[in-house]
N, C-alpha and C positions, 0 to 999 in steps of 0.2 A: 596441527593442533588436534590430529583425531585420535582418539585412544582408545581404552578398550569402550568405553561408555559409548562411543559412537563419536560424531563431527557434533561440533559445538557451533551455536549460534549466537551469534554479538547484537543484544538487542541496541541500539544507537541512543546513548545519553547525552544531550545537547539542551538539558534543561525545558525542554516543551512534553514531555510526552507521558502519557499512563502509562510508564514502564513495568509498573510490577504486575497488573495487570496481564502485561501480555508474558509475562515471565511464569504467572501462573497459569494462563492456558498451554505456553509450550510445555512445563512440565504436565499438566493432564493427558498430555498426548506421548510422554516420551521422548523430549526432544528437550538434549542438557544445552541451558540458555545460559549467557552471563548480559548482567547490564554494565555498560562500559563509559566512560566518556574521553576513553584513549584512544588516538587512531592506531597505535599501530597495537591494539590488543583486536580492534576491529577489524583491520586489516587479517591479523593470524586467525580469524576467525575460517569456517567453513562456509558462512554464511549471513546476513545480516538483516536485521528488520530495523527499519526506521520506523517508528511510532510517531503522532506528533497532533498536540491539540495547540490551535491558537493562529498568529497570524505568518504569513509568506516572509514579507520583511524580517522581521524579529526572526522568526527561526535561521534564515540563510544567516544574519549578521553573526549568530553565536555558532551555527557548523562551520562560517570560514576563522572567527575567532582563534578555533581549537582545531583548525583545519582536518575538520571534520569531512571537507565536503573534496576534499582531494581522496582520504582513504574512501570513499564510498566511492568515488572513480576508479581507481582502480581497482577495488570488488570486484565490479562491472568487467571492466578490462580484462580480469582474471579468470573470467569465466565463473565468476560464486555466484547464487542468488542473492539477488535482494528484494527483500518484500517491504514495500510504504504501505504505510498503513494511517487514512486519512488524509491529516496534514503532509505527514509520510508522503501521499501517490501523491498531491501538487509538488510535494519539492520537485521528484525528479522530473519536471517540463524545466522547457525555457524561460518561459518567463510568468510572471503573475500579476495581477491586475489590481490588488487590494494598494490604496493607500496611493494612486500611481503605479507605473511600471517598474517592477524590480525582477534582472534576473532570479532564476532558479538554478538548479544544478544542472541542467542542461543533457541529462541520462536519454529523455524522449522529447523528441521536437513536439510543440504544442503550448496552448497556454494554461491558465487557471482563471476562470471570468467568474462574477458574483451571480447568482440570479438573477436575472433578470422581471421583476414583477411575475413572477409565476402565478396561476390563476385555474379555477377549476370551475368554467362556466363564468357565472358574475362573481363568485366568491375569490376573493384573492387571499392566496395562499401567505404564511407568514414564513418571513429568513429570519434567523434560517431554518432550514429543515430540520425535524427533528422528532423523532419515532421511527418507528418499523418500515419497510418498504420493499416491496418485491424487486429481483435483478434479476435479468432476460440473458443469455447470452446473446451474443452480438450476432443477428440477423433471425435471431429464432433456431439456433443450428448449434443445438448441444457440443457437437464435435470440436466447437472454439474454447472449449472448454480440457479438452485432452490433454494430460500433459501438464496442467497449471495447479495451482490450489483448490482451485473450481471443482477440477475435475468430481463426481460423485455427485455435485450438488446438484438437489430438484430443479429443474426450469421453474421458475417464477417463485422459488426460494424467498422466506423473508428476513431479510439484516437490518440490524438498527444501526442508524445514522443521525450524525448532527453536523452540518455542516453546512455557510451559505455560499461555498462557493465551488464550482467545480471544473473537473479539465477538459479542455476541447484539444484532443491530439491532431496535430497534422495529418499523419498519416493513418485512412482507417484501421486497416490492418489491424494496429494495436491497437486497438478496442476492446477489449475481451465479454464486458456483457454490459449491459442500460441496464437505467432506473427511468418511470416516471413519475414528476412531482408537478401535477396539476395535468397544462398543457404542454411541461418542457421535459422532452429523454434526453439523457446527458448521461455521459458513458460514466461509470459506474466501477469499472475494472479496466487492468490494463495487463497488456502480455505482450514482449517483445522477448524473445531469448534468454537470458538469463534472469531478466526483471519481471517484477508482477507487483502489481500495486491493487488494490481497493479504497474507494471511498469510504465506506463503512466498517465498521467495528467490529469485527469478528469475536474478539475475546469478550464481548459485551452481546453476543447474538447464541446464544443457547448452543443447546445441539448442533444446530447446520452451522455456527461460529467455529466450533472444536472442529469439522470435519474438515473447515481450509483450514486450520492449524495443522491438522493428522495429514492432509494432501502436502502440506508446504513441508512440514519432516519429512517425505517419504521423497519431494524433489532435492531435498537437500541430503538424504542419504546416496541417494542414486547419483547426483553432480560429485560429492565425496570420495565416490569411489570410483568415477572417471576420473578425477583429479589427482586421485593417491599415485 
């Protein structure tokens, strides 16, 4: 699917998500986007972002629906990125906690849990979250950042977010950076190999929103041209 324009990115149409939104920051950056709700245009895709406002259940029912959540397996498989984005980073865990226990797509072992009472001293914090928020790499150590969407961005950067639930991964490793909300750090990003996920809204976070969009074109030209 790559031609003279460059490799194309399939943003993932499954009825949940600000699609056009993130269709207009990938073109601010140069990076030819289509919204899709076909697996196998997503599949021929270079690359894919999953978008997605709203609840775990509801979204997995309508990706297995249009079997949606098998082409995003093998993206994966394929060695293409894929970037979640919010709703997006819970799908790819195991499993999620809203409404009872419902699988996820099962990309990263882990879960998706609600807040819990989050609190800032006596004052307790309202779910879900929702404003500006600083994100740390994971351990204080810029360098976790190499390589991903991240990369470039300020330590203690601020992203807006709305969201009351978030992912607790199995294995640290894929941690890519925290946030904290009150008393609770909750990972915030994720990076395992070809995947990268964020809680928060980059096409909604100014400036340092575009530059993980401009990082995430430059991993998707670079995977592109391993792959050709």
């Amino acid at each position: 699917m790559t031609d003279v324009r460059g490799p194309v990115v399939a943003i993932a149409d499954y009825g949940m998500g600000n699609l056009y939104s993130v269709k207009l920051a990938c073109e601010q950056v140069g990076l030819s986007s289509i919204v899709s709700s076909s697996p196998a245009e997503v599949r021929a895709a270079d690359a894919v972002i999953l978008p997605g406002i709203g609840g775990m259940p509801d979204a997995m029912t309508a990706l297995r629906a249009t079997r949606m959540d098998e082409a995003l397996g093998r993206i994966v498989a394929d060695g293409k990125p894929l970037f979640g984005i919010c709703l997006g980073m819970q799908l790819l865990m195991t499993e999620g906690m809203e409404f009872g226990r419902h699988a996820g797509l099962g990309l990263l072992r882990g879960a998706v849990v609600r807040f819990d009472a989050p609190h800032d001293g006596n004052r307790r914090l309202k779910v879900p979250s929702i404003g500006w928020n600083k994100v740390m790499p994971q351990r204080n150590d810029p360098r976790r950042w190499l390589g991903t969407p991240l990369e470039g961005t300020q330590t203690g950067e601020f992203f807006y977010f709305v969201h009351s639930f978030c992912v607790v991964p199995q294995e640290p490793e894929v941690v890519a950076a925290t946030t904290r909300y009150g008393n609770v750090e909750y990972c915030s990003a994720v990076h395992c190999g070809n995947i990268f996920g964020c809680q928060f809204h980059p096409e909604r976070s100014g400036p340092a929103g575009l530059q993980v969009y401009r990082q995430f074109a430059a991993v998707v030209r670079r995977t592109a041209g391993h792959l050709s």
